[in-house]
C-alpha positions as CSV (number, residue, x, y, z in Angstrom):
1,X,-12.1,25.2,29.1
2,X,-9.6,23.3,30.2
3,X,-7.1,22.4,27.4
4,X,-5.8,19.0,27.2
5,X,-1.7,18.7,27.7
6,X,-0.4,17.7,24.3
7,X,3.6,17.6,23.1
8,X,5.5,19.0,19.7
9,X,6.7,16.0,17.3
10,X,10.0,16.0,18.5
11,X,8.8,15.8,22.1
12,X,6.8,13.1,21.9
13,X,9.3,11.1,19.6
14,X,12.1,11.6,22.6
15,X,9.8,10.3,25.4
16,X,8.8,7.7,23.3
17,X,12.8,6.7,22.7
18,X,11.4,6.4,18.7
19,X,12.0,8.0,15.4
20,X,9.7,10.7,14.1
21,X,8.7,8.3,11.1
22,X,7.2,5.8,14.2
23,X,5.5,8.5,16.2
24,X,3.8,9.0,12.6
25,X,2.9,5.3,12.5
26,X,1.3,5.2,16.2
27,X,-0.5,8.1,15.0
28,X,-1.8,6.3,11.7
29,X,-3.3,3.2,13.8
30,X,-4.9,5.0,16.3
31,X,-2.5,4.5,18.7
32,X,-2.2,8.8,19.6
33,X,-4.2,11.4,18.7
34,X,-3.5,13.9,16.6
35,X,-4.4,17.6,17.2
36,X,-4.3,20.7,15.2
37,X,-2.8,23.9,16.4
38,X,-5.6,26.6,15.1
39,X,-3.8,28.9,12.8
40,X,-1.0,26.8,12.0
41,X,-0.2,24.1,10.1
42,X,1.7,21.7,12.7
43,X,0.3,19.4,15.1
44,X,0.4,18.6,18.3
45,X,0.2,15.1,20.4
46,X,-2.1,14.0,23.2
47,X,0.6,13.4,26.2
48,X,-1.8,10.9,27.9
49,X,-1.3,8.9,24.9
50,X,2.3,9.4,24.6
51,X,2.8,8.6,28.4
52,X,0.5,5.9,28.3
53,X,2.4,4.3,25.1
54,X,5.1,4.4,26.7
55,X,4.5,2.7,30.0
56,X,3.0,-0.5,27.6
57,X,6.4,-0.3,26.3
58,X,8.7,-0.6,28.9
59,X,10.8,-4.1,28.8
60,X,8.7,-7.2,30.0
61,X,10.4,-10.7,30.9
62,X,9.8,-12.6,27.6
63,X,11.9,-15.3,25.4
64,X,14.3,-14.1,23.1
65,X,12.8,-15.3,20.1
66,X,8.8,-13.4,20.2
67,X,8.3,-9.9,19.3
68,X,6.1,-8.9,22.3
69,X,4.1,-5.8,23.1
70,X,3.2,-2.8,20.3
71,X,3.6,-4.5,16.5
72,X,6.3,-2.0,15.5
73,X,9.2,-4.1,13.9
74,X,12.2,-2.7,12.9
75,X,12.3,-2.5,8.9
76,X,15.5,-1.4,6.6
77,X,12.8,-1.1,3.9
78,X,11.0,2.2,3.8
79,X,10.7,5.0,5.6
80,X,7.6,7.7,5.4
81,X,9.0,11.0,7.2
82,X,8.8,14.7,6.6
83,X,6.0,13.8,4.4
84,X,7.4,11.7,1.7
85,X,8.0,8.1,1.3
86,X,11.1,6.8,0.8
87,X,12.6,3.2,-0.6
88,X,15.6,2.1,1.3
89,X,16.9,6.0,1.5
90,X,15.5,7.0,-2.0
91,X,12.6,9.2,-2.8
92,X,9.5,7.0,-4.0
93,X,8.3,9.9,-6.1
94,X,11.8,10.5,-7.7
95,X,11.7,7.0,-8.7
96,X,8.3,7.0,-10.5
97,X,9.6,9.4,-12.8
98,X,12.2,6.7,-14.8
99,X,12.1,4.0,-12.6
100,X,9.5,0.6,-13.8
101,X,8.4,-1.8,-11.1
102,X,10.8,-4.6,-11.7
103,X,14.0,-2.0,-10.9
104,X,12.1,-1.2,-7.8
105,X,11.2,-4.6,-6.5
106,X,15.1,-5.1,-7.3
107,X,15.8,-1.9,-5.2
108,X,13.3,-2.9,-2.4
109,X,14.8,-6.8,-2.7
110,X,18.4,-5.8,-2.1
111,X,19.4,-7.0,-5.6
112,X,23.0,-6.7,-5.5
113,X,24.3,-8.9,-8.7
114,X,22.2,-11.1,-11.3
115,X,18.8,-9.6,-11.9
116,X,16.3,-11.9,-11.2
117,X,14.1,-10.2,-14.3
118,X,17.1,-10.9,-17.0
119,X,15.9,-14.6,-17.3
120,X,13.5,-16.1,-18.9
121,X,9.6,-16.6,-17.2
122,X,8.9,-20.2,-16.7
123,X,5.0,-20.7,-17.9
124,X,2.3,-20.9,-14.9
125,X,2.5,-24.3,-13.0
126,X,-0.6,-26.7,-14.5
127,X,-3.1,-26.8,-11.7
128,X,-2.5,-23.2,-11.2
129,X,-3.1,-22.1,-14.8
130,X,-6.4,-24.5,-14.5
131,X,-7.8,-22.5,-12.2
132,X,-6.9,-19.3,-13.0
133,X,-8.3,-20.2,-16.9
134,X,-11.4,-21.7,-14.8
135,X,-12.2,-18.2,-12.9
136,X,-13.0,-15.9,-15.6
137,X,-16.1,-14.1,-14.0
138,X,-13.8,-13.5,-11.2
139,X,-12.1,-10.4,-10.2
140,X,-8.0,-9.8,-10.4
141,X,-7.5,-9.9,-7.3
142,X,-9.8,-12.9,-6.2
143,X,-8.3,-14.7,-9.3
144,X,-5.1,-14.4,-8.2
145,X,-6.4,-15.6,-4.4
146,X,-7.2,-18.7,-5.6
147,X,-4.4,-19.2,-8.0
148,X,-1.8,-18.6,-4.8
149,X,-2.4,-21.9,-3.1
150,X,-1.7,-23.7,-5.7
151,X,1.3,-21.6,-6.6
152,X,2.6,-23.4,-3.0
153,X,2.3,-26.6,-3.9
154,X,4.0,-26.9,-7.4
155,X,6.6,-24.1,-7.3
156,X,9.5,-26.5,-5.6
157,X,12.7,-23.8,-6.3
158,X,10.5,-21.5,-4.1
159,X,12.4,-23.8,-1.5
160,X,15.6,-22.1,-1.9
161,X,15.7,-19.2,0.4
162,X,19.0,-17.9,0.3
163,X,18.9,-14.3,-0.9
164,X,19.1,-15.0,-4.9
165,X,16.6,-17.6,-4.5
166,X,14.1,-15.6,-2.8
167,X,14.8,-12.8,-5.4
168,X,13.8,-15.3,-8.1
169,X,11.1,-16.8,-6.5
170,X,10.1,-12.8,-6.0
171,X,10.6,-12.7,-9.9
172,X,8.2,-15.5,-10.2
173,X,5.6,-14.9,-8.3
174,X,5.3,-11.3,-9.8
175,X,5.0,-12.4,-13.6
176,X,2.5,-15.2,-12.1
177,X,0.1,-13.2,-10.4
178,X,0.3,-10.9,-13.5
179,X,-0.7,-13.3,-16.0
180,X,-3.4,-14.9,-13.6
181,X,-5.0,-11.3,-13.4
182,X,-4.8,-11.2,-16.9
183,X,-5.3,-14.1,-17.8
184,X,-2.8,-14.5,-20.1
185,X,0.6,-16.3,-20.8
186,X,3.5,-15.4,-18.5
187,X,5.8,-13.2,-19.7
188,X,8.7,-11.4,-19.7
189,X,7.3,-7.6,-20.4
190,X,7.7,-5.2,-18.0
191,X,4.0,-5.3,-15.7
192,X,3.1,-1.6,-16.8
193,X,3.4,-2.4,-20.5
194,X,1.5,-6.1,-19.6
195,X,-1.4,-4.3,-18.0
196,X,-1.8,-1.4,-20.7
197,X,-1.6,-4.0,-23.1
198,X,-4.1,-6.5,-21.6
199,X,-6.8,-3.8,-20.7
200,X,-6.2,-2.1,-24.8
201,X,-4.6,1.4,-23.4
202,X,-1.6,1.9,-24.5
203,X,-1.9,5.1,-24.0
204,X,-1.9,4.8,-20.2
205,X,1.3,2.6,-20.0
206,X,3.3,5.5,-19.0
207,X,0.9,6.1,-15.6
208,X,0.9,2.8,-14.9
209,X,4.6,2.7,-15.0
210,X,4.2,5.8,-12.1
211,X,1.4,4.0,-10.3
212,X,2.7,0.5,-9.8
213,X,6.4,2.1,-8.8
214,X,4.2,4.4,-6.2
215,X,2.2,1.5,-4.8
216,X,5.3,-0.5,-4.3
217,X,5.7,-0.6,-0.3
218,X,4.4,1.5,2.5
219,X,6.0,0.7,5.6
220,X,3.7,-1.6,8.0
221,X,0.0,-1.2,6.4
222,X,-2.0,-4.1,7.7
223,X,-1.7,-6.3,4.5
224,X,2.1,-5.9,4.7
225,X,2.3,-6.9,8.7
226,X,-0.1,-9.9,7.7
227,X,2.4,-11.1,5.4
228,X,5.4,-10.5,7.7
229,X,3.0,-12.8,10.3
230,X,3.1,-15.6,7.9
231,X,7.1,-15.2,7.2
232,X,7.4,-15.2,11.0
233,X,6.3,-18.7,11.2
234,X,8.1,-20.2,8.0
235,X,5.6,-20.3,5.6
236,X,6.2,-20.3,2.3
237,X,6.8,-16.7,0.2
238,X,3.3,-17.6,-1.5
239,X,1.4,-18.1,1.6
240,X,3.0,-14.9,2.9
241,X,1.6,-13.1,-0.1
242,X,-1.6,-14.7,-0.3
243,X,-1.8,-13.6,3.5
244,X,-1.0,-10.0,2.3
245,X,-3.9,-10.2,-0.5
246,X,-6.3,-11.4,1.4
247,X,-6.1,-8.4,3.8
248,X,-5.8,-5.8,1.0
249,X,-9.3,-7.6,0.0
250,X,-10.5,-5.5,3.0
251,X,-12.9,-2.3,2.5
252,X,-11.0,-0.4,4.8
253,X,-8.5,-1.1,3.0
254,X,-7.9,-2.2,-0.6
255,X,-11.3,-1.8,-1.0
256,X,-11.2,2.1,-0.8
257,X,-10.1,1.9,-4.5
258,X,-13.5,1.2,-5.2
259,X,-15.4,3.4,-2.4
260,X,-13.4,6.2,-4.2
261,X,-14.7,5.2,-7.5
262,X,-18.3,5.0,-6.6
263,X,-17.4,8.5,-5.0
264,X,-16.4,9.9,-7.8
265,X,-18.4,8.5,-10.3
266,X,-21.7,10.2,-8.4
267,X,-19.7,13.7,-8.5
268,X,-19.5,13.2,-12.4
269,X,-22.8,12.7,-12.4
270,X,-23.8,15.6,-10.0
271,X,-25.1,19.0,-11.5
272,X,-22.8,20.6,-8.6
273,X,-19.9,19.2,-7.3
274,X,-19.2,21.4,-4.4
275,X,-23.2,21.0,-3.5
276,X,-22.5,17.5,-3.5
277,X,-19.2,17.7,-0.8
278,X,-21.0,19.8,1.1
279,X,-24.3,17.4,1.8
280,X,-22.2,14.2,2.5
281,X,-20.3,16.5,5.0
282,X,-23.5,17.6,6.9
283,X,-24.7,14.0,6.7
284,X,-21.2,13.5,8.3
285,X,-20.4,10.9,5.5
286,X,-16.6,10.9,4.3
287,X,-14.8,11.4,1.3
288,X,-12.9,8.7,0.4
289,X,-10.1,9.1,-1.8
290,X,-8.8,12.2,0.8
291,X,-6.9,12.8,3.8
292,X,-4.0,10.4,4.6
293,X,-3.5,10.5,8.4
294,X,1.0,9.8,7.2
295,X,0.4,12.9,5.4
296,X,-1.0,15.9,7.0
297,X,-0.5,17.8,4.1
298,X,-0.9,15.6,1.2
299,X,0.0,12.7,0.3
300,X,3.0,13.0,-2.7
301,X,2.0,10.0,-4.1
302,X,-1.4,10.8,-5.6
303,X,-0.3,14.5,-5.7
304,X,2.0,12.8,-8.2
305,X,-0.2,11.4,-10.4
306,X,-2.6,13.5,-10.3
307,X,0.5,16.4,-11.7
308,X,0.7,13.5,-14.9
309,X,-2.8,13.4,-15.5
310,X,-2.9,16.9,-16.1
311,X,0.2,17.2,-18.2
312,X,-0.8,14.4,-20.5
313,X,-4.7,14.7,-20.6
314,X,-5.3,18.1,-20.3
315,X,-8.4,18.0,-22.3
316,X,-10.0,15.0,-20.8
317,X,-14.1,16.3,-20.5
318,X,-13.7,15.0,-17.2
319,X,-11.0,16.8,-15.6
320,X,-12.6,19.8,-14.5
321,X,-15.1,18.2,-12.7
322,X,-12.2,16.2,-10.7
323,X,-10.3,19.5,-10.0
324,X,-13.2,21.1,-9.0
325,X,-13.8,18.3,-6.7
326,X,-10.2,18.8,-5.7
327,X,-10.5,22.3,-5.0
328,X,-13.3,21.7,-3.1
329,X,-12.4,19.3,-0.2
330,X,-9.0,21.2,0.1
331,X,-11.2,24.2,0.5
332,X,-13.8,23.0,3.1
333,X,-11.6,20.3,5.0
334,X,-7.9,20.7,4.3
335,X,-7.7,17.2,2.9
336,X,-5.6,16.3,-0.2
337,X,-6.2,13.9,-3.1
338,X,-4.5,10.3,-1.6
339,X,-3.4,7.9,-4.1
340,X,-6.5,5.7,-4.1
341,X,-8.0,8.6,-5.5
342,X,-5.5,9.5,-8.3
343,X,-5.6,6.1,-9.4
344,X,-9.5,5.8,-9.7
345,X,-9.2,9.0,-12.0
346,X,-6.4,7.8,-14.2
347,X,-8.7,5.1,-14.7
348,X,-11.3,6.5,-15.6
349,X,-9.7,9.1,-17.6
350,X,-7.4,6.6,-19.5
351,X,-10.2,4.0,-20.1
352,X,-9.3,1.5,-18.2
353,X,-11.5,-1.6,-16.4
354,X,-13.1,-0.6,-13.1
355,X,-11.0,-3.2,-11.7
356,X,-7.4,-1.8,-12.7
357,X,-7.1,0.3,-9.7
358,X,-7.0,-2.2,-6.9
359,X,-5.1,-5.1,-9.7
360,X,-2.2,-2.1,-10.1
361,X,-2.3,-1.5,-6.2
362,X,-1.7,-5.2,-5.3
363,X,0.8,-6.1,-8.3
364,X,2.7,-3.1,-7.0
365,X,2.3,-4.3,-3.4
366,X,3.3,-7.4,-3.9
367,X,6.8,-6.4,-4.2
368,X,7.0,-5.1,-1.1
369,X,5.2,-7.7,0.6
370,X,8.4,-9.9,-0.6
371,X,10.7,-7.7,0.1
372,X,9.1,-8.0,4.0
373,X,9.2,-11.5,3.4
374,X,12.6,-11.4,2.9
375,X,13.3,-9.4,6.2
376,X,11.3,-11.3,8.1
377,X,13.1,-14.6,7.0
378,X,16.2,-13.1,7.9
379,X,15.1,-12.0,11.3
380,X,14.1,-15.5,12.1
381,X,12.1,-14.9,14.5
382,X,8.4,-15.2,15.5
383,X,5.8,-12.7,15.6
384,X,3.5,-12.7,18.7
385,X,2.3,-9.2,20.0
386,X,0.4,-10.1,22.6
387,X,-2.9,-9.1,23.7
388,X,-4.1,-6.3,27.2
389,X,-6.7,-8.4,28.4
390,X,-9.8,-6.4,29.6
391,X,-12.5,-9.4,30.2
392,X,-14.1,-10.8,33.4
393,X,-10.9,-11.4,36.0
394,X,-10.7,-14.7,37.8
């Protein structure tokens, strides 16, 4: 058989003219293939794609102002390389150790001199608190949707967008969407100790702390280049956000918090957990919660919490089943627990709603979406990849 020409990391990275951390994010949208070296733990690339990459890449006459070509924008945000995630140089897992998500989104906003979280909260804007006190059968996250636009409209100082101004509008619009999910009165309290308070766990406060700090930013997922879109053209921080949640409202992609709970709510229930795996893998069904295509050998984030749900629930009657799950898709397919998975099981675990998961993931996203709001503002320039057209020729 003839084997198909593939490069190391390094190689493809040079004739690509990129960084290792951007090879790894053509890899994660498809954009190479991947391939494993039997009996090691490396990869190798697929040089047709690499080659092919880079002839799309090569400069094209176009105006100044348009990003054209691949959607790979340059970002002094964060970096995901070596196999850990990193926040403007510092290590994302380091952080979750001390660090709560408002001295984050102050890291990730470039916060330099007066905290935007120091003052006080101004209460929700009256036709946003009207609807978000008329949408209680709704979800978090759709609650906060519909709350957004209205948000728009009636926060003027959201017009100031020098760099203080955004950071307070960034202060804002945090506590807002926070006391919309909850439905409760904006406040000053740090998010982790809102949300363990609001959902009557106290006792998980601490790995919500972790979780929001770990969900912060992660480079250019879909929601966050949705939001950078919206920046791009001027609009307004909320309509960049609401642009970001309305994306993360995706199945393939916010919406694998709650394939991964359905996942592991039937292994609770199963009599055999590893009998389980094995029939969804000859059905060739997937196991979501696992494998992270950034993360070849795990992803640190959910390897992370998943460390402090064993060192502060050691007795949970649940836990063995999860680490036998654990042990078993490392076992059969390599893949490790990703952090949509160790946020499902702290969860569960801790007591909390079905819907904390995803609300923690997009209160911790948000703050990177504004931090990339922020960017893109100061970039001032107008996102347009453009499209290889393949249709009918004229």
């Amino acid at each position: 058989m003839i084997q198909e020409p593939t490069l190391s990391a390094s190689e493809a990275a040079a004739e690509l003219g990129v960084s290792l951390a951007t090879l790894y994010a053509y890899v994660s949208r498809g954009m190479i293939r991947s391939i494993a070296e039997p009996g090691r733990r490396s990869r190798r690339y697929a040089a047709a794609d690499i080659r092919r990459l880079a002839r799309k890449s090569e400069p094209e006459t176009a105006p100044p102002p348009l990003y054209w070509g691949q959607p790979v924008l340059e970002s002094a945000i964060t970096l995901v390389a070596g196999g850990r995630l990193y926040y403007r140089g510092r290590d994302a897992v380091r952080l979750a150790e001390s660090a709560t998500l408002e001295s984050v989104a102050g890291l990730l906003w470039g916060v330099a001199a007066d905290d935007p979280f120091a003052g006080p909260v101004p209460p929700l804007p009256p036709v946003a608190a009207a609807i978000a006190a008329a949408g209680p059968a709704l979800p978090p996250l759709e609650r906060a949707m519909a709350v957004l636009p209205a948000l728009g409209v009636e926060d003027d100082r959201a017009l100031a967008r020098s760099a203080a101004g955004l950071q307070r509008t960034g202060m804002r619009v945090l506590r807002w969407l926070t006391a919309a999910m909850l439905r409760r009165p904006a406040a000053a309290t740090p998010t982790h100790e809102a949300l363990a308070a609001a959902w009557g766990a106290p006792q998980a406060a601490d790995l919500v702390r972790r979780a929001l700090v770990l969900c912060a930013d992660h480079e250019l997922t879909a929601s966050t280049f949705a939001a950078r879109i919206a920046a791009s053209t001027g609009a307004s921080p909320h309509a960049a956000i609401a642009a970001g949640l309305a994306v993360l409202n995706g199945p393939l992609h916010g919406g694998m918090s709650a394939r991964t709970g359905a996942f592991l709510e039937a292994v609770l229930a199963a009599a055999d957990a590893r009998r389980m795996v094995v029939e969804r893998l000859q059905r060739g069904e997937d196991l979501p919660g696992f494998g992270h295509t950034l993360y070849p050998d795990g992803d640190p984030r959910g390897q992370h919490l998943l460390d402090r749900i064993v060192a502060t629930l050691p007795d949970a009657p649940e836990l063995a089943v999860a680490r036998t799950l654990v042990d078993t898709v490392a076992d059969l397919t390599g893949d490790r627990p990703a952090l949509d998975f160790a946020l499902v099981l702290a969860a569960r675990l801790t007591g909390l709603p079905p819907e904390a998961p995803l609300a923690i993931f997009a209160l911790g996203r948000s703050t990177g979406w504004m931090a990339h709001v922020m960017e893109q503002y100061a970039a001032a320039r107008l996102i347009r990849p453009r499209a290889r057209y393949v249709g009918p020729q004229p």
